[in-house]
MARNUMI-159370 format. One line per 5 residues: number of its first residue (from 1); their letters; for each residue x, y, z of C-alpha. Coordinates in nm, 4 decimals, padded with zeros to 6 digits, always signed. Layout:
N
NUM = A = X/Y/Z  ...;
! end
This chain:
491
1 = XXXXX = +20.6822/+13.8626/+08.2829  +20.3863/+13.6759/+08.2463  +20.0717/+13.8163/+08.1597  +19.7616/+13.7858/+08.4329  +19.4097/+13.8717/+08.3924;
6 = XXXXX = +19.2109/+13.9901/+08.6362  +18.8869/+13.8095/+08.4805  +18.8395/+13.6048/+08.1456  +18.5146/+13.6668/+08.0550  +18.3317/+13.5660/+07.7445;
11 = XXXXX = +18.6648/+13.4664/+07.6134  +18.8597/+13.8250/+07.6510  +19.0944/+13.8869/+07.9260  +18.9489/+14.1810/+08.1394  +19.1493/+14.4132/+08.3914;
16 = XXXXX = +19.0387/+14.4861/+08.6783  +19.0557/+14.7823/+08.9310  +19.1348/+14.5745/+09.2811  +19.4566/+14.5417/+09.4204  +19.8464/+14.4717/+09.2699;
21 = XXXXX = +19.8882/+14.0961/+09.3810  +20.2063/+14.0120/+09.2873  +20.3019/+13.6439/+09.1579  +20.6532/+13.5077/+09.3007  +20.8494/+13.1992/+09.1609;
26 = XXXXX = +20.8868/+12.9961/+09.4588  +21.2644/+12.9063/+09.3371  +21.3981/+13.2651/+09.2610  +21.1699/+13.4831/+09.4772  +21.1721/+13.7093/+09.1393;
31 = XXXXX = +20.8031/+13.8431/+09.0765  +20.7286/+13.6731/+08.7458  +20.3342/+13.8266/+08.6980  +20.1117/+14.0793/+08.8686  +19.7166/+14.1181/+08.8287;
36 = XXXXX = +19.4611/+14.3621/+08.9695  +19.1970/+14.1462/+09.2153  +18.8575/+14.1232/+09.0788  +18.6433/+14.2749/+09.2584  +18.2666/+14.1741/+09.3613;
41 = XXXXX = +18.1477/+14.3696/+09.0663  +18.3856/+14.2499/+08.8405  +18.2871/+13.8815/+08.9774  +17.9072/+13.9736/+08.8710  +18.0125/+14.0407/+08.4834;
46 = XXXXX = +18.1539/+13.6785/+08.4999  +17.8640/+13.4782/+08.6978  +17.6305/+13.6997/+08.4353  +17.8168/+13.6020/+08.1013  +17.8482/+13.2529/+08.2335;
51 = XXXXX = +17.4465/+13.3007/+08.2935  +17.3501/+13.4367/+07.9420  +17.5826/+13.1432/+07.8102  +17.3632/+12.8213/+07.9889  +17.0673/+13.0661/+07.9454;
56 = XXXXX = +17.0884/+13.0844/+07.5157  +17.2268/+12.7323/+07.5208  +17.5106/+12.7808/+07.2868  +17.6656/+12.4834/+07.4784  +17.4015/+12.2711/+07.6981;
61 = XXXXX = +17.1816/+12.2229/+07.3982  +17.4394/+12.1011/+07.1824  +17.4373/+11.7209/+07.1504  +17.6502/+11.5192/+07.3673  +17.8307/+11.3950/+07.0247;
66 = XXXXX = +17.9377/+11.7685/+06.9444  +18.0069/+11.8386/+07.2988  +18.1902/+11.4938/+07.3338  +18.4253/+11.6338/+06.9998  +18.4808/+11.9984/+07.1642;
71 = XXXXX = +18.6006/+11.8480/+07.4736  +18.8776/+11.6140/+07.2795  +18.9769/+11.8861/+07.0926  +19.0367/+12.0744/+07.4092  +19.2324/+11.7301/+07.5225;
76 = XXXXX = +19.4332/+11.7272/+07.2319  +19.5174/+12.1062/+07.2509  +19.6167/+12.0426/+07.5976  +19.8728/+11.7500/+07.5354  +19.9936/+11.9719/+07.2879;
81 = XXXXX = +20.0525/+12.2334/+07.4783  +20.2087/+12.0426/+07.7257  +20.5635/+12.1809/+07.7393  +20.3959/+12.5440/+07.7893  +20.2084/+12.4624/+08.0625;
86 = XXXXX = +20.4497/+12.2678/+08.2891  +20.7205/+12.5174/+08.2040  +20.4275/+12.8113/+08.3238  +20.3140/+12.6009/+08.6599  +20.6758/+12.5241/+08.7466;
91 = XXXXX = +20.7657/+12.8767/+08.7333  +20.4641/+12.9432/+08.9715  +20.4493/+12.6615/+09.2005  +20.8071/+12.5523/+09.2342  +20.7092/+12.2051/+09.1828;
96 = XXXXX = +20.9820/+12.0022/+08.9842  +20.9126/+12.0235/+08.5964  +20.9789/+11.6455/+08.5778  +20.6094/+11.6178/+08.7442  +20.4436/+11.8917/+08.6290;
101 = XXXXX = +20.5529/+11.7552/+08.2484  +20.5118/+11.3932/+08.3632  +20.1663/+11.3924/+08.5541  +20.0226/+11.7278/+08.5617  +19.9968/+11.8144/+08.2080;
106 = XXXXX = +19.9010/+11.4701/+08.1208  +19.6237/+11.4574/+08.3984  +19.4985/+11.7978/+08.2629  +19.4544/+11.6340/+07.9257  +19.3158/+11.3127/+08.0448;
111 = XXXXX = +19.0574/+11.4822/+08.2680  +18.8699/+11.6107/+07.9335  +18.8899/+11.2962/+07.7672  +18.7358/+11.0949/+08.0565  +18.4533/+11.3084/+08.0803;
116 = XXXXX = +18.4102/+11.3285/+07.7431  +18.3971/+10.9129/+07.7294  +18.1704/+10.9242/+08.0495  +17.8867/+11.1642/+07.9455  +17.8857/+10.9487/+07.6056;
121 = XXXXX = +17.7825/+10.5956/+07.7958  +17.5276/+10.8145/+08.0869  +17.2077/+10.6810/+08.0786  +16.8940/+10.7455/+08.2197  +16.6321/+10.5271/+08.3894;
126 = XXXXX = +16.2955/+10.4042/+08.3406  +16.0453/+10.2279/+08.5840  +15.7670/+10.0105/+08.3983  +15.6221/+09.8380/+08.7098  +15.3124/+10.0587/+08.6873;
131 = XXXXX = +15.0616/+09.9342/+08.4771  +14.9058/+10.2732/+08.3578  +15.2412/+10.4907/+08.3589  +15.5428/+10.4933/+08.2494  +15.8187/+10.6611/+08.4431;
136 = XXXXX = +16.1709/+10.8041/+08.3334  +16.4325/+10.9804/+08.4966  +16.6346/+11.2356/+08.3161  +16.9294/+11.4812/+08.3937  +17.0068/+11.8535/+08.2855;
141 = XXXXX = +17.2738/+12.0508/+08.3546  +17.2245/+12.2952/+08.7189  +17.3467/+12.6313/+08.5404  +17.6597/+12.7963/+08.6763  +17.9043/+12.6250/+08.8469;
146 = XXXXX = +18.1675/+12.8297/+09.0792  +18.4734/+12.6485/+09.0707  +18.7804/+12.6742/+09.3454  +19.0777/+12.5206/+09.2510  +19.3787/+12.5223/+09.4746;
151 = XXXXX = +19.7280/+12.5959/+09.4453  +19.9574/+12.2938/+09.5028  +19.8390/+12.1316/+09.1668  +19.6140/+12.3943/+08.9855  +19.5914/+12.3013/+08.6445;
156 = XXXXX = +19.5671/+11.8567/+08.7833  +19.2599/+11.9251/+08.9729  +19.1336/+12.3034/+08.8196  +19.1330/+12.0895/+08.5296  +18.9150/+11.8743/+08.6794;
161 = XXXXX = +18.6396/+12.1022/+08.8124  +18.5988/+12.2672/+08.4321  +18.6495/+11.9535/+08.2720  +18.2984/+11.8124/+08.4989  +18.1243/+12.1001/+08.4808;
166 = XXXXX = +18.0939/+12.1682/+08.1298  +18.0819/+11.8128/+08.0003  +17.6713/+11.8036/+08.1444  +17.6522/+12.1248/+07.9573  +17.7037/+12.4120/+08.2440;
171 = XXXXX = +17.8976/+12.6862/+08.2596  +18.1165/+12.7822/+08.5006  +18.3408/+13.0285/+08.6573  +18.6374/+12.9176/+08.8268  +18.8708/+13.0814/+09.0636;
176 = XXXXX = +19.2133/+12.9862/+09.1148  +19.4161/+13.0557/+09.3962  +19.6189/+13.4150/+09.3623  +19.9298/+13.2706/+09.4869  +19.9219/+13.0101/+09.1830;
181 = XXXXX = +19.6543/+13.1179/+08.8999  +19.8838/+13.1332/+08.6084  +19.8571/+12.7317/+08.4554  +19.4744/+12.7431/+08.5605  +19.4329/+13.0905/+08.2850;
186 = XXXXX = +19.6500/+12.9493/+08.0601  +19.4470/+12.5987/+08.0043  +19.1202/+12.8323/+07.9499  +19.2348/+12.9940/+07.7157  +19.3703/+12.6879/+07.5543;
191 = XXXXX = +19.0703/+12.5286/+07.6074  +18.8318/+12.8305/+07.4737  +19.0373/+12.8568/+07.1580  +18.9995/+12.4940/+07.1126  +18.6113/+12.5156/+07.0387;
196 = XXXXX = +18.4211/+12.5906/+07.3380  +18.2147/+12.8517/+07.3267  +18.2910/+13.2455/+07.4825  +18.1149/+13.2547/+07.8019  +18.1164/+12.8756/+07.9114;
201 = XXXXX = +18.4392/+12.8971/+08.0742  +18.5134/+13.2261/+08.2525  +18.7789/+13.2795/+08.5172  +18.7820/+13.5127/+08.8028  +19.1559/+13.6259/+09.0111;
206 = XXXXX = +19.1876/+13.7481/+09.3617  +19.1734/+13.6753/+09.7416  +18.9073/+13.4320/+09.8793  +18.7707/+13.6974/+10.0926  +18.7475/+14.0019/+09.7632;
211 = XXXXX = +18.6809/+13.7380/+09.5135  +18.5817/+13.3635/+09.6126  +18.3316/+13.5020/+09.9031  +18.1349/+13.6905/+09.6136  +18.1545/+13.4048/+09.3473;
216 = XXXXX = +18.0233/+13.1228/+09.6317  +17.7239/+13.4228/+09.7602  +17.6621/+13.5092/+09.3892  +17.2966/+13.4256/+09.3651  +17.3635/+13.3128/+09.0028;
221 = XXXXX = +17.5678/+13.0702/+09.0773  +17.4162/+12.6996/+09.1539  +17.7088/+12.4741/+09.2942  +18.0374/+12.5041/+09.4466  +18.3215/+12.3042/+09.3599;
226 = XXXXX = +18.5966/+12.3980/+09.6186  +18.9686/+12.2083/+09.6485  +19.1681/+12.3343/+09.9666  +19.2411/+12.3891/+10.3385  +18.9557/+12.2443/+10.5980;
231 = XXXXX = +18.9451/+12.6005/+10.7409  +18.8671/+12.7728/+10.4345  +18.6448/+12.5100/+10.2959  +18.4022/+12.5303/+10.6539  +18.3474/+12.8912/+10.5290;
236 = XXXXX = +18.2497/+12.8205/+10.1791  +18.0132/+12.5366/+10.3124  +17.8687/+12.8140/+10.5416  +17.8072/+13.0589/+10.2498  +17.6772/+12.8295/+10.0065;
241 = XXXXX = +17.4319/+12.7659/+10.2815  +17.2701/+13.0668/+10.2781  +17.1473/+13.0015/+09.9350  +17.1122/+12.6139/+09.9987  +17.3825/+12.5760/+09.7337;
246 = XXXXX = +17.4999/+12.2018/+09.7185  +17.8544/+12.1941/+09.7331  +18.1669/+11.9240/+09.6903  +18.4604/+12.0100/+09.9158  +18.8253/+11.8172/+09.8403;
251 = XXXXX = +19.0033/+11.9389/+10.1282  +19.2905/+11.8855/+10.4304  +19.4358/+11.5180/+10.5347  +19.7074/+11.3525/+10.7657  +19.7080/+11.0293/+10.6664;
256 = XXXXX = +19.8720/+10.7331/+10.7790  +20.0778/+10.5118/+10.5540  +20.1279/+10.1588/+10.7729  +20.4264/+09.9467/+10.7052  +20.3614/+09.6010/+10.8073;
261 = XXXXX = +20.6500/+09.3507/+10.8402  +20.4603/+09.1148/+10.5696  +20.5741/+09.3879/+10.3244  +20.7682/+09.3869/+10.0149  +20.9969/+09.6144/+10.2148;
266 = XXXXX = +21.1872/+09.8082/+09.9244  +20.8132/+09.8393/+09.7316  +20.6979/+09.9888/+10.1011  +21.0172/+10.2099/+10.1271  +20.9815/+10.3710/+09.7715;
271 = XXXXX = +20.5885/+10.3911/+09.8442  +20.6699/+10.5596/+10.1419  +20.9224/+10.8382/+10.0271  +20.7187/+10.8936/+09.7275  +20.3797/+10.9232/+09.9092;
276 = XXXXX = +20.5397/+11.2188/+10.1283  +20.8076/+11.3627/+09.9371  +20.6506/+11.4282/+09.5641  +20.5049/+11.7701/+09.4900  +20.6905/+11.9494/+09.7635;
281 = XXXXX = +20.5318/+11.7544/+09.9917  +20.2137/+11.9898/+09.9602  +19.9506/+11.7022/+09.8693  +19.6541/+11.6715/+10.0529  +19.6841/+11.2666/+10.0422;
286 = XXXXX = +20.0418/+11.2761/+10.1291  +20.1336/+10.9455/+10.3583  +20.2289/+11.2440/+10.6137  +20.2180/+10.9776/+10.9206  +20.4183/+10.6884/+10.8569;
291 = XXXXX = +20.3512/+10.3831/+11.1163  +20.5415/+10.1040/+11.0936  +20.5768/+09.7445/+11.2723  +20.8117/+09.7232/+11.5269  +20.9457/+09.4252/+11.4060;
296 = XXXXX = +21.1026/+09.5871/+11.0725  +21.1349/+09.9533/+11.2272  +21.4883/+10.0002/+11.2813  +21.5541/+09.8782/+10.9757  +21.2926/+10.1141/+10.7979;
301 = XXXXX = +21.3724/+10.4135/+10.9784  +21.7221/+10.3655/+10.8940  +21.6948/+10.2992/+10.5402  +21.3975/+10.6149/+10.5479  +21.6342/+10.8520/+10.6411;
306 = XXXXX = +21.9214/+10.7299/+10.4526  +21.7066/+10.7831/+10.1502  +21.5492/+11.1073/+10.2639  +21.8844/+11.2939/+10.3451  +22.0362/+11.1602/+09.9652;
311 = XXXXX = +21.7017/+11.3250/+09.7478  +21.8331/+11.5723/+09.5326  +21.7552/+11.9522/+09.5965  +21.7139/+12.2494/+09.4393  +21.5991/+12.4380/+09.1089;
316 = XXXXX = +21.2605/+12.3059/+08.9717  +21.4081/+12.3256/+08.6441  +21.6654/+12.0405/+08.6530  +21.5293/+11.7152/+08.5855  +21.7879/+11.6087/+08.8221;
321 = XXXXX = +21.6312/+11.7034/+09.1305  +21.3626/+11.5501/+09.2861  +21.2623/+11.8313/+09.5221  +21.1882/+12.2042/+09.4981  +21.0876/+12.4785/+09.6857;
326 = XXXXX = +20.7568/+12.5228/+09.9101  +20.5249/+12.7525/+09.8005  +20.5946/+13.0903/+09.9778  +20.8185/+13.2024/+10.2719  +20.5167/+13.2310/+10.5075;
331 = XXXXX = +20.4700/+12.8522/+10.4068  +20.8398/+12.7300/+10.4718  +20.8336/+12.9352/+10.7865  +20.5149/+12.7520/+10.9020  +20.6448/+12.4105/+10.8070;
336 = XXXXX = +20.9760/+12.4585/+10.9679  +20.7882/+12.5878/+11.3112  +20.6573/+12.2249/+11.3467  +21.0042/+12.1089/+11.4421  +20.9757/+12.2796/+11.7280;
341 = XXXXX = +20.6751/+12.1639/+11.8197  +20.7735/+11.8237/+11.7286  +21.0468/+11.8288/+11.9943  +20.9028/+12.0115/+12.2521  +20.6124/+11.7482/+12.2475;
346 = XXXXX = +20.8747/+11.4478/+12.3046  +20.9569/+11.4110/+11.9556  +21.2916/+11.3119/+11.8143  +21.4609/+11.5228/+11.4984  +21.6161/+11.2407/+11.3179;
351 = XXXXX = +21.7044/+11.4577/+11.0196  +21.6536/+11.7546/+10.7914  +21.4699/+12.0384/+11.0002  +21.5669/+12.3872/+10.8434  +21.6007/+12.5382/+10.5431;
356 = XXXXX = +21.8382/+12.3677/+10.2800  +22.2025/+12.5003/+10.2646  +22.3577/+12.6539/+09.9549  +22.0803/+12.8782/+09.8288  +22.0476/+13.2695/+09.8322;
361 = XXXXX = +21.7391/+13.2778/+09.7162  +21.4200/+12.9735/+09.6941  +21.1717/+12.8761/+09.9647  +21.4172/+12.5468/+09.9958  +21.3141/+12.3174/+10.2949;
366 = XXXXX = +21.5460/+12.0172/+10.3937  +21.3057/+11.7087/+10.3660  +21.2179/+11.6211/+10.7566  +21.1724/+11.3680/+10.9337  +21.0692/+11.3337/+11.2953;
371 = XXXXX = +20.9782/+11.0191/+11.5377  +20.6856/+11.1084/+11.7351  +20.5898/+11.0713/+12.0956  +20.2657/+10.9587/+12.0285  +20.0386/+10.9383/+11.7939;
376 = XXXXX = +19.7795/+11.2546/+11.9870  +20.1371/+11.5106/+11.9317  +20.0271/+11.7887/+11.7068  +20.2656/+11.7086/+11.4411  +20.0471/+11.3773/+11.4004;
381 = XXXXX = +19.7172/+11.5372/+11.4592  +19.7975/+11.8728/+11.2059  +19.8419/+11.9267/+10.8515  +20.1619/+11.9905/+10.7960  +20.1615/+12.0288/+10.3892;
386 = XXXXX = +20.5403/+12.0462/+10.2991  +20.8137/+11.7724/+10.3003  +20.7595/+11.6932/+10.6505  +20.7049/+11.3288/+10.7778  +20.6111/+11.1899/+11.1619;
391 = XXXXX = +20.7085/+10.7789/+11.2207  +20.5193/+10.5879/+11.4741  +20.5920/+10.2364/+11.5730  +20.3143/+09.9972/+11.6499  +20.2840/+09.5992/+11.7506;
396 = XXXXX = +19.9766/+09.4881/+11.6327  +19.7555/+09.5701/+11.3256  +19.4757/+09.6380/+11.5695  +19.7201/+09.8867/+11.7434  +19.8121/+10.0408/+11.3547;
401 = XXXXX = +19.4292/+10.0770/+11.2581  +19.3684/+10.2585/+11.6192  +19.6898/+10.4884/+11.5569  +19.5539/+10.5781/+11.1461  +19.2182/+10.6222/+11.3005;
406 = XXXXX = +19.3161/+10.8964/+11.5872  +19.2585/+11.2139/+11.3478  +18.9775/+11.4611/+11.2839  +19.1060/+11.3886/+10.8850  +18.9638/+11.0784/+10.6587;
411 = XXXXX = +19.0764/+11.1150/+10.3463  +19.3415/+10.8349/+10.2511  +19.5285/+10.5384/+10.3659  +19.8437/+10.3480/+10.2820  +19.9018/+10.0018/+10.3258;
416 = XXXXX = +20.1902/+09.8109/+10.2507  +20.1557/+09.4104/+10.2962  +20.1861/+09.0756/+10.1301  +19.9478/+08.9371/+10.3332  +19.5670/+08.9535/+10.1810;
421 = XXXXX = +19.4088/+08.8641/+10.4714  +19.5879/+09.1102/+10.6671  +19.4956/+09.4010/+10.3611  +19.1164/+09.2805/+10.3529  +19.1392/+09.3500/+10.7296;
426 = XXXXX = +19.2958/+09.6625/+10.6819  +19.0468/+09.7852/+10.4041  +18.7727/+09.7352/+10.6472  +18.8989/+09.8889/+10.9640  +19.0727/+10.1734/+10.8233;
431 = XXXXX = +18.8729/+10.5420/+10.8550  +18.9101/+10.6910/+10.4895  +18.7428/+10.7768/+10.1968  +19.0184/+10.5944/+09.9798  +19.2520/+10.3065/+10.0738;
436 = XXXXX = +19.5259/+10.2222/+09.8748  +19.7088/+09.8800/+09.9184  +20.0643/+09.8107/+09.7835  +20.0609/+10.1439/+09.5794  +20.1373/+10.5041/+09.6210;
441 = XXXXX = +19.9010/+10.7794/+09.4903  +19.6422/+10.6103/+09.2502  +19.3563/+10.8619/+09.1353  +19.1011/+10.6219/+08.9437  +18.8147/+10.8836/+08.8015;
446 = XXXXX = +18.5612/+10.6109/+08.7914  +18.5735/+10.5116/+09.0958  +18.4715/+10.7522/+09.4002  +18.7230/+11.0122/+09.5547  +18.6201/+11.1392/+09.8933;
451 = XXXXX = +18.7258/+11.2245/+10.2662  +18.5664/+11.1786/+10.5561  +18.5313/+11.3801/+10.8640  +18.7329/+11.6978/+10.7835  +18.8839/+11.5800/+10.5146;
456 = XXXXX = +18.5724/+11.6483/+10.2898  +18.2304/+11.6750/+10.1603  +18.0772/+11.4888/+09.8779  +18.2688/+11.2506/+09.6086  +18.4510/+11.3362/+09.3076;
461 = XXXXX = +18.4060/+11.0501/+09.0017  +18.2330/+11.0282/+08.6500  +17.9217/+10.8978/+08.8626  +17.9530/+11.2073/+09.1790  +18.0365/+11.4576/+08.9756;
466 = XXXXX = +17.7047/+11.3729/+08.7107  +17.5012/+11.3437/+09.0207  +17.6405/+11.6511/+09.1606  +17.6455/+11.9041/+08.8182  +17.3181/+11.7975/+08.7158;
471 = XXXXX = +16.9485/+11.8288/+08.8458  +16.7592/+11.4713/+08.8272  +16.4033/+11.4653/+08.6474  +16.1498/+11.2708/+08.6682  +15.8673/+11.2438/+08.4140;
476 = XXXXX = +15.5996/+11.0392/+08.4678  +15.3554/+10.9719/+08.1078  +15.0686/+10.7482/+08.0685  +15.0562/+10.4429/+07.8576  +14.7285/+10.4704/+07.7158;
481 = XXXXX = +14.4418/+10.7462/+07.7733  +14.3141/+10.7292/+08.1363  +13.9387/+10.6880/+08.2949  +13.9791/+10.9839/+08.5202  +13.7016/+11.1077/+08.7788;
486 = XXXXX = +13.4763/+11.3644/+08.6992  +13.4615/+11.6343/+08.9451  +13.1835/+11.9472/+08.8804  +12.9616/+11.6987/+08.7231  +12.5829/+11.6255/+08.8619;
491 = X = +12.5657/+11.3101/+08.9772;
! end
């Protein structure tokens, strides 16, 4: 087995005294780790070490040069390391090792290095317009950072959160999700032994409700990062409220993925099956709502399906399949219930549906795909988050933008034309944070990353996440000695 930690704080791994939460491969159902839940009080030693590190500024006052070699070194360490840590987050999320090796571990790496470029080109800003003053704005780190990373790519986007957070020189403590913590502590402590100091970095395990609730309350922590479910993130917004906390929230989406008949139709079919079927299926940008043109749809759906029913199940391990288990029973059995609902709604089944033949053990789930009533049926309006994809047919682009448009989620769409006028109109009319034309999932760091609606709160870049883990300063200094009035004086 695996060895868990309750808490990594200042560097050492620290049991705690909460409650046995077993860790389950996804693929065997075998328990592969176990760790005690940190408690509230356990949570308090972390925010407090994190505290004493920003407080004695063993990292935030060391030059951006030294901080800017630390975090490459981490990068390195993590590329590296890279064979270890997508065997460890395969194991624990089920996801194929192909992408956890091929983008995961890689994106982990990269996220260091980017931030590590971007806080060596920040600048400030200065305002000479006055003629007696001159005016500069500066930034310094906020202090603690609490840090929620989720569980359908930890160690891609926990990476992220510590990788921001301490390249403006704050320290953080980050919580994981219990179901998938195990990449997430292993990168720490990768990342610690690589040259960042004990107490910077400090990790917490456990439920949202025993652990998160006490890390986002913790009156020592400044900002909240949080990556997850709309549900959970509306009660971390709420929290963080009640010490005016600013927080950045990555969280749920359903969005659409049009196929227009001016498209490069293989490109759009690949595009397609990739942007719902990679990762399980559990992205929050997955293209879960597929729309396409009337004109072409037979022939798509067709050629969908006959794709979808020949992708390659089964063990994780085998860099011959292309799709593993779901997360955890409860998940599959959730996922699966929406075929019910599809059909009962008007929906059509056209194939997969129940859990994949030929396995005695694994959270296996047939890749599905359903044609929808309409686009208000719940299995277009919820988030499914599995391998689980609703077609529409529309007529007109107007029709397509009104059909993406019809959720309470903003957070990405897909388009799939050869016509630029068509994609310009697209980009303007569509409801999302992100739009991606004639391309499946494309995270570009310097450029913004947000949802709208209930897809999100605040934006994730170099630029965001500097405005966001930083205070702004303004200092104001005049340019010669002043004539100032004399109050007191006789006159």
């Amino acid at each position: 087995m695996i060895q868990a930690a309750s808490a990594i704080i200042n560097g050492k791994m620290v049991e705690g005294s909460g409650e046995q939460i077993a860790i389950i491969n996804p693929a065997t159902e075998e328990t592969i780790a176990s760790f005690a839940e940190a408690d509230a009080a356990l949570v308090d030693r972390a925010v407090v070490a994190a505290q004493d590190a920003f407080k004695d500024g063993r990292w935030r006052k060391q030059t951006v040069e030294q901080r800017q070699m630390a975090l490459r070194r981490a990068a390195d360490a993590i590329d590296a390391a890279a064979d270890e840590l997508a065997a460890i987050e395969t194991a624990n999320t089920g996801l194929p090792l192909t992408q956890t090796r091929g983008r995961h571990a890689g994106r982990a790496a990269y996220n260091f290095r980017y931030f590590a470029d971007y806080i060596g080109q920040a600048s400030g800003e200065l305002y000479d317009q006055a003629p007696d003053h001159l005016t500069f704005v500066r930034r310094q780190p906020v202090g603690v950072a609490a840090l929620i990373a989720p569980w359908n790519a930890p160690i891609a986007l926990g990476s992220m959160k510590l990788a921001a957070a301490i390249a403006f020189g704050n320290s953080c403590v980050i919580k994981p999700s219990e179901q998938a913590p195990l990449g997430v502590q292993r990168v720490i402590e990768i990342v610690n032994a690589s040259g960042i100091p004990d107490g910077v970095i400090n990790l917490v395990n456990g439920r949202g409700v025993n652990t998160g609730n006490p890390l986002v309350r913790h009156p020592g922590t400044n900002v909240v990062s949080f990556t997850g479910g709309t549900g959970t993130g509306r009660a971390i917004m709420s929290a963080a409220g009640d010490t005016l906390k600013p927080v950045t929230l990555e969280l749920g989406g359903k969005s659409a993925n049009i196929i227009f008949d001016s498209a490069d139709f293989e490109r759009a079919l690949d595009g397609a099956l990739l942007g719902i079927f990679t990762n399980n299926g559990q992205q929050c940008l997955a293209g879960s709502r597929i729309l396409v043109q009337k004109s072409i749809a037979d022939r798509f759906i067709e050629a969908f399906i006959a794709r979808t029913r020949a992708i390659t199940i089964g063990s994780p391990l085998d860099p011959a399949n292309q799709l593993g288990p779901v997360s955890a029973a409860i998940h599959r059995d959730r996922v699966l219930s929406y075929v019910d609902i599809a059909t009962s709604g008007g929906g059509k089944l056209l194939t997969g549906g129940r859990r994949a033949p030929g396995f005695d053990k694994g959270y296996y789930v047939e890749p599905t795909v359903v044609l929808a009533a309409d686009s208000n049926a719940r299995v277009c309006q919820e988030e499914i988050f599995g391998p689980f994809a609703t077609i529409l047919t529309f007529d007109t682009p107007e029709e397509a933008f009104a059909i993406a448009n019809n959720t309470n989620f903003g957070l990405v769409s897909y388009v799939w034309t050869e016509d630029l006028n068509l994609a310009l109109q697209a980009q303007e009319d569509l409801a999302s944070g992100v739009v991606w034309i004639n391309t499946p999932m494309m995270r570009e760091l310097r450029a913004p990353f947000s949802g709208w609606r209930d897809s999100g709160v605040g934006s994730q870049s170099g630029r965001d996440c500097e405005a966001f883990y930083t205070h702004q300063k303004t200092v104001t200094m005049a340019r010669h000695p002043l004539t100032l009035t004399k109050l007191g004086l006789p006159r």
